[in-house]
C-alpha positions in Angstrom: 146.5 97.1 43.1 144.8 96.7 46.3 143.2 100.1 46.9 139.8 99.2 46.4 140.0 97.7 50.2 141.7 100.7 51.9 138.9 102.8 49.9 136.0 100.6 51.2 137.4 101.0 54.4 138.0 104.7 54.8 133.9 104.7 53.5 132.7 102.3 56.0 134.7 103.9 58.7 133.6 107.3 57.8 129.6 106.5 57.5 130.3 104.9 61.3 131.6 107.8 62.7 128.7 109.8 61.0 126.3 107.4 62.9 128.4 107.7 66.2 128.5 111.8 65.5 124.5 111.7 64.8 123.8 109.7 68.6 126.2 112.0 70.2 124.3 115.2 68.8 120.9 113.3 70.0 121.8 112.7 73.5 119.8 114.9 74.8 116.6 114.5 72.2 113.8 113.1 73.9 112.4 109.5 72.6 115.9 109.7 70.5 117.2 105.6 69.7 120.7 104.9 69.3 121.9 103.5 66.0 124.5 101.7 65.5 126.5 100.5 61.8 127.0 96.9 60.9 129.1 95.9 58.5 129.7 93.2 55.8 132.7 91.6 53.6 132.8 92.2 50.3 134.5 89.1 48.0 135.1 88.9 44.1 134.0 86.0 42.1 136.4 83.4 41.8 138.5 83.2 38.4 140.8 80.7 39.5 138.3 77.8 40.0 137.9 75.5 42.8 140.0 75.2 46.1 141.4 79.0 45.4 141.5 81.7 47.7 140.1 84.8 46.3 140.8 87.9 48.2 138.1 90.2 49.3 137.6 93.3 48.0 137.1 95.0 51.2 133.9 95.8 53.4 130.7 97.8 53.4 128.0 98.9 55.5 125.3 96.5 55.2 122.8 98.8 57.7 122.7 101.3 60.7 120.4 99.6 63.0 118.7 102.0 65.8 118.3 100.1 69.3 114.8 100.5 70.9 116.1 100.0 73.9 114.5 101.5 77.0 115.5 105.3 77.7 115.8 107.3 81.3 112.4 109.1 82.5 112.8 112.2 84.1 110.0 114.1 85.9 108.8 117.0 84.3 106.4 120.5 85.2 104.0 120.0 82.4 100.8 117.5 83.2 100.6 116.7 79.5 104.4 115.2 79.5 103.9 111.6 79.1 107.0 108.9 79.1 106.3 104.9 77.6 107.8 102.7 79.6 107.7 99.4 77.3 107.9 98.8 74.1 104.6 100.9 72.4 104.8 104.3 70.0 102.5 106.9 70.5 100.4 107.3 67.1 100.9 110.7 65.7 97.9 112.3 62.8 99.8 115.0 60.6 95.9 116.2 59.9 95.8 114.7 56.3 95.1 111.3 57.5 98.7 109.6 57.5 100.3 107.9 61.2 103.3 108.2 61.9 104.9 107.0 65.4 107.1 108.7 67.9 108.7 107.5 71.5 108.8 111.9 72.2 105.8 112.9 75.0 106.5 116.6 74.6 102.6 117.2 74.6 100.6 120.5 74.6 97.5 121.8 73.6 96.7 123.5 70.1 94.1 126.5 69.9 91.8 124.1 68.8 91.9 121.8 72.1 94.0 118.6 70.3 96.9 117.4 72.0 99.4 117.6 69.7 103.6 117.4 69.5 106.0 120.7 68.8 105.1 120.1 65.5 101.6 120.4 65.1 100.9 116.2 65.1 97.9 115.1 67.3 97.7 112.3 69.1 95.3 109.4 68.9 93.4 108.1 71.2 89.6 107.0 71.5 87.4 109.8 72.9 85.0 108.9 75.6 81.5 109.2 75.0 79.6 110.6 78.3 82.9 109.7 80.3 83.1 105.8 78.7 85.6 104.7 76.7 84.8 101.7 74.4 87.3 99.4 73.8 88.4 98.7 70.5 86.9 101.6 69.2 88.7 103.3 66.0 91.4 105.3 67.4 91.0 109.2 66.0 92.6 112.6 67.5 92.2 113.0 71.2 90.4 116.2 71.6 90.4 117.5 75.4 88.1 120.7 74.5 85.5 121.5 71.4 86.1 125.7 71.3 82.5 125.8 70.0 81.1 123.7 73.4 81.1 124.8 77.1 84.0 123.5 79.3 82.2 123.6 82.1 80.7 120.2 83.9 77.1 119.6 84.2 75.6 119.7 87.7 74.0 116.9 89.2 71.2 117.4 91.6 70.7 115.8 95.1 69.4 112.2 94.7 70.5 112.4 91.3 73.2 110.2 91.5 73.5 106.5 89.9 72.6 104.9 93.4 70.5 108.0 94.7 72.4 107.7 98.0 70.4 111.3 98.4 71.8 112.8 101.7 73.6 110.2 104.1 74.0 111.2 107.9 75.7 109.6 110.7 75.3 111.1 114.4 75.1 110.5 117.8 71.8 111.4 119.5 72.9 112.0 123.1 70.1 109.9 125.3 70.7 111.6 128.4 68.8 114.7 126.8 65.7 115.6 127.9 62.2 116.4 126.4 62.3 120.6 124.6 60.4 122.6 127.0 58.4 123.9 124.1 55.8 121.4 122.9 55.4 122.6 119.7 58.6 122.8 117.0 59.4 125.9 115.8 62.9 126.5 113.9 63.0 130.3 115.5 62.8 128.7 119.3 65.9 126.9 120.1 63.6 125.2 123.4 61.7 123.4 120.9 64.3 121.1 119.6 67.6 119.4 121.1 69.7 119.8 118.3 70.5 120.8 114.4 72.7 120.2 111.5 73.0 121.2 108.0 73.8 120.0 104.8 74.0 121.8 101.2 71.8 120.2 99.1 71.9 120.9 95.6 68.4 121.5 92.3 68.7 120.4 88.9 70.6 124.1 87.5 73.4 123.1 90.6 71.7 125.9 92.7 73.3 125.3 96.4 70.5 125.2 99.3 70.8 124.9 102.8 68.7 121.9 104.1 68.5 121.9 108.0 67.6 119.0 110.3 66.4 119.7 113.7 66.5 116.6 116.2 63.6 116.8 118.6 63.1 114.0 121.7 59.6 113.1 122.5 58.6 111.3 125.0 59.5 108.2 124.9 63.1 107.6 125.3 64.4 106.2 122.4 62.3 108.0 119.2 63.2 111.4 117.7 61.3 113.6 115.6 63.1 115.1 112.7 62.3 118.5 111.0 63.8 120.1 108.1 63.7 123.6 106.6 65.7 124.8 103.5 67.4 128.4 102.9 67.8 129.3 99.4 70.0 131.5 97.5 69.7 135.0 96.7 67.3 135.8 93.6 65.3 132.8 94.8 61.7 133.5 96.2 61.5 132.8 98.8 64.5 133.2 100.6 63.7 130.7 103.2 61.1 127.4 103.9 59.6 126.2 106.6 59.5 122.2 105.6 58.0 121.3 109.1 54.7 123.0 108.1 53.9 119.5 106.4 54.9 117.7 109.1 58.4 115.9 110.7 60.2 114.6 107.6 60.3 111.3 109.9 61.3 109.2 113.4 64.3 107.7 114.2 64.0 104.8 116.7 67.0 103.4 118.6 67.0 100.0 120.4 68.2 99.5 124.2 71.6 99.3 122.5 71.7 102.6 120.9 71.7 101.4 117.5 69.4 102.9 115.2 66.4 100.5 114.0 64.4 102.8 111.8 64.6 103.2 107.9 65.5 106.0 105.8 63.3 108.5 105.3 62.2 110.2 102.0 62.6 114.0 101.6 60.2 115.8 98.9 61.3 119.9 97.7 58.9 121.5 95.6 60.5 123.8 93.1 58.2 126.1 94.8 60.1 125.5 98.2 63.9 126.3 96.7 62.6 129.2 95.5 62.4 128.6 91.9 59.0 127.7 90.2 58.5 126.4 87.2 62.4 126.6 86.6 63.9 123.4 88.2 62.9 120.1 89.0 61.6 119.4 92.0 63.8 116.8 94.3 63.0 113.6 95.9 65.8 111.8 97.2 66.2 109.8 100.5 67.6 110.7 104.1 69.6 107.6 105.5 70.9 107.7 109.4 72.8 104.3 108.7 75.6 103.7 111.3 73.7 106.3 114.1 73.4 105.8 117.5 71.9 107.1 120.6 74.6 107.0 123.3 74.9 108.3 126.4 77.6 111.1 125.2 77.8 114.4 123.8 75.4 114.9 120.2 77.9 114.7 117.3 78.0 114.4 113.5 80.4 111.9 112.0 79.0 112.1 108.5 77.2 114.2 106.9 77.6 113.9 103.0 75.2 114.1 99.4 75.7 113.2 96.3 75.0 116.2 94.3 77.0 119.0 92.9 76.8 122.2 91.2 78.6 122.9 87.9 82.1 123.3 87.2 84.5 124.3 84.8 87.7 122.6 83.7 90.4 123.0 85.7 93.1 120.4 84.7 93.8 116.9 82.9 95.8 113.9 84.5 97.0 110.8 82.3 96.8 107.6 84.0 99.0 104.8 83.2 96.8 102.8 80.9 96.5 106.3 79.3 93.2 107.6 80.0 92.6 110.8 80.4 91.0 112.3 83.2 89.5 115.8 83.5 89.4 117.7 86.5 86.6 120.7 87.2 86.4 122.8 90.2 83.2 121.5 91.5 85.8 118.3 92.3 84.2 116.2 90.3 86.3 114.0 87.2 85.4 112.3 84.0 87.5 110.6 81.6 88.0 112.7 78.7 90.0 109.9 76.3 92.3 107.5 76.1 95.9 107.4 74.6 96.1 104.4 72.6 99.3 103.0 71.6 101.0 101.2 68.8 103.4 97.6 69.0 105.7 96.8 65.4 106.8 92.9 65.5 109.6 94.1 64.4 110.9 98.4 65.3 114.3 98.1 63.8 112.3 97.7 60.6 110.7 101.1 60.6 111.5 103.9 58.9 113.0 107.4 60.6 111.5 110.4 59.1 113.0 113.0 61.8 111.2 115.2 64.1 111.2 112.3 66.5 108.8 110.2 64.7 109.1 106.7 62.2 106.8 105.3 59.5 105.9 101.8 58.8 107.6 100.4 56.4 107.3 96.6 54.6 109.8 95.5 57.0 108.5 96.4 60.1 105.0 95.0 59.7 101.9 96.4 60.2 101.0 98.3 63.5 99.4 96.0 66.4 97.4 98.9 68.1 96.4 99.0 72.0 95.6 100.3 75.3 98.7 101.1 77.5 99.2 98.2 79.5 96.6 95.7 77.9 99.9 93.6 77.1 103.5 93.2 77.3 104.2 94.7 74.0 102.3 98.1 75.0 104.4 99.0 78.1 102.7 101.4 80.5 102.1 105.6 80.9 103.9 107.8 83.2 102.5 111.4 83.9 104.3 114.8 84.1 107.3 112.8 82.8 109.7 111.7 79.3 111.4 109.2 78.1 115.1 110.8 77.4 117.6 109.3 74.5 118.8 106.0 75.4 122.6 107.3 73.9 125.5 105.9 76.3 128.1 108.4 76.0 130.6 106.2 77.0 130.2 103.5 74.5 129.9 105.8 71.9 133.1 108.1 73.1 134.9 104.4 73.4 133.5 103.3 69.5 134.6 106.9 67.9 138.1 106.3 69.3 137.8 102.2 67.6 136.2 103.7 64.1 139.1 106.5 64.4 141.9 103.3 64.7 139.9 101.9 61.5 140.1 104.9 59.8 144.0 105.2 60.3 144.5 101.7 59.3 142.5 101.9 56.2 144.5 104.9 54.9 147.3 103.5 56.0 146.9 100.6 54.1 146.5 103.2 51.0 149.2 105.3 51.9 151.5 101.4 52.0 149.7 100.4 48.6 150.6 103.8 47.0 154.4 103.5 47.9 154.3 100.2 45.7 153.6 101.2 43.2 156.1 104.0 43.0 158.4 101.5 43.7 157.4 99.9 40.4 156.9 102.9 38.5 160.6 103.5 39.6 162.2 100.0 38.1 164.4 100.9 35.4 
């Protein structure tokens, strides 16, 4: 009797609509893949020898296949959010050393400063080392904060930057002005100079000072003398110095076109003058008037910038799209923190689901080919403060449950005709 194919039916069907019930329930899981059954025949050996026509025994479900097709991104609140767009899975340490992979970007920090999933998994990533990040590097937890280390950014004195670009000003010296009444400079006499400016200026312990400028005309028509004095913070002793006691920190000479022609000048402060002995460095750091002029208009700054900072503490992350990490500190300064790294399977289909959003590599997927976001194809690229929702069409699947429901009917139904059969036989008299 033929109920062995009705019976293989009803199973296939069923274990169909389970996989069509499971997408439906994941439609809104983040990172979620669709799965969808595939069937095969089923046939009997032969008794009959060559040329017959055996009759299959029905079908069965040779595998539910989920498709890694590309999901929605929505735009989420949370900076540590972060959607794949491509084909890469986010490498996920369960803290005993074992990877598994996940499409989810639901990130947040632990207690212990690891970005981790809702289920305690941290991410890996490489962690920079002094703000680089070396390629290639064994990937390992990424680690935003160490509990035990200060959060807060170094400070970087004046002149202390990679170029010493020191303290850059751009002005206009207005060449109509005439010689200060008042022969001798003094910062307390406004008739001994033509005009000021001011710039913060900062010491090795990110200590803010006030360095001042004062623009005096001599003489000849196209040279100005240039004092400085520096104001300190309070604690500091003293208060305030008088630079110009050593002399003008330098001239600035113009040609007939108002163009400056003279070179940058070289400022020295003690750690006696910022009012800290023995307790920070002293600075040296040049004075550039690049780009100033001496025009017959009204005395202006256009520039006036340095290139240190005091310290600051951690105010925020961002996550670029090749994944790296950058910290933000209130001083406005950055520095890369880390980079996500991600992981490429020849083949994803192979991999094994383990729930909670995340797979495991299996024999049939292949080993993981690990990267930077965006390096190649395969990787796909980041996207901040956003996530990669479940690629489930409700349609389809709505349209497929009604199909597997038809299956289902005609698969009993083909039991229900089988059955009636035999009664017919079991009736013969």
């Amino acid at each position: 009797m033929g109920f062995q194919q009705g019976l293989a039916g009803l199973n296939s069907s069923s274990k169909a609509l389970d996989t069509i019930g499971n997408n439906i329930a994941n439609a809104s899981t983040v990172g979620f893949k669709t799965g969808s059954t595939q069937f095969s025949d089923v046939f009997a050996a032969s008794l009959s020898g060559a040329g017959s026509a055996p009759v299959g025994l029905g079908t069965k479900v040779s595998a539910i296949v989920q498709q890694f097709t590309q999901g929605s991104i929505g735009v989420t609140n949370n900076p540590l959010d972060t959607a794949i767009n491509g084909g890469g899975f986010f490498q996920m340490d369960d803290g005993n050393g074992v990877t598994s992979y996940s499409r989810n970007g639901q990130f947040q920090l632990d207690q212990s400063g690891y970005i981790v999933n809702s289920n305690g998994k941290r991410v890996k990533g490489i962690m920079a080392i002094n703000g680089v990040i070396a390629q290639g590097s064994p990937t390992s937890p990424l680690r935003l904060f160490d509990p035990t280390q200060s959060l807060a950014g170094p400070p970087q004195e004046t002149g202390g930057s990679a170029g010493n670009s020191g303290v850059e000003v751009n002005l206009n010296l207005d060449s109509r002005s005439a010689v200060p009444t008042s022969p001798v400079f003094n910062y307390n006499d406004p008739s001994s100079y033509n005009q000021s400016t001011a710039v913060t200026i900062y010491d090795s312990l990110g200590n803010p000072h006030t360095y001042s400028m004062y623009f005096v005309k001599t003489a000849a028509s196209s040279t100005w003398d240039v004092f400085a004095t520096v104001s300190n913070p309070a604690g500091a002793a003293p208060a305030f110095t008088d630079l110009s006691t050593a002399g003008a920190l330098g001239t600035l000479t113009f040609d007939l076109s108002g163009n400056i022609t003279s070179p940058p000048f070289t400022a020295a402060v003690t750690d006696a003058d910022l009012g800290y002995t023995a307790a920070v460095n002293s600075l040296s750091f040049p004075v550039v008037f690049a780009g100033s002029t001496q025009f017959g208009s009204q005395f202006s700054v256009n520039a006036l910038v340095q290139d240190g900072y005091g310290s600051g503490t951690l105010a925020g992350f961002n996550i670029g799209k090749d994944g790296t990490i950058l910290g933000r500190y209130t001083n406005g300064q950055s520095n890369n923190v880390g980079q996500i790294v991600l992981a490429a399977f020849r083949n994803p289909q192979g991999m094994q689901p383990l729930g909670d959003n995340v797979w495991s590599q299996s024999s049939t997927s292949g080993d993981p080919i690990v990267g930077a976001p965006g390096s190649s194809g395969q990787y796909g690229v980041l996207q901040n403060a956003a996530l990669e929702e479940s690629n489930v069409d409700l349609t389809a699947e709505l349209v497929t449950m009604i199909t597997m429901q038809r299956s289902y009917q005609a698969n009993a139904q083909t039991i229900k005709t089988q059955d009636s059969i035999l009664q017919t036989l079991v009736n013969l008299r």
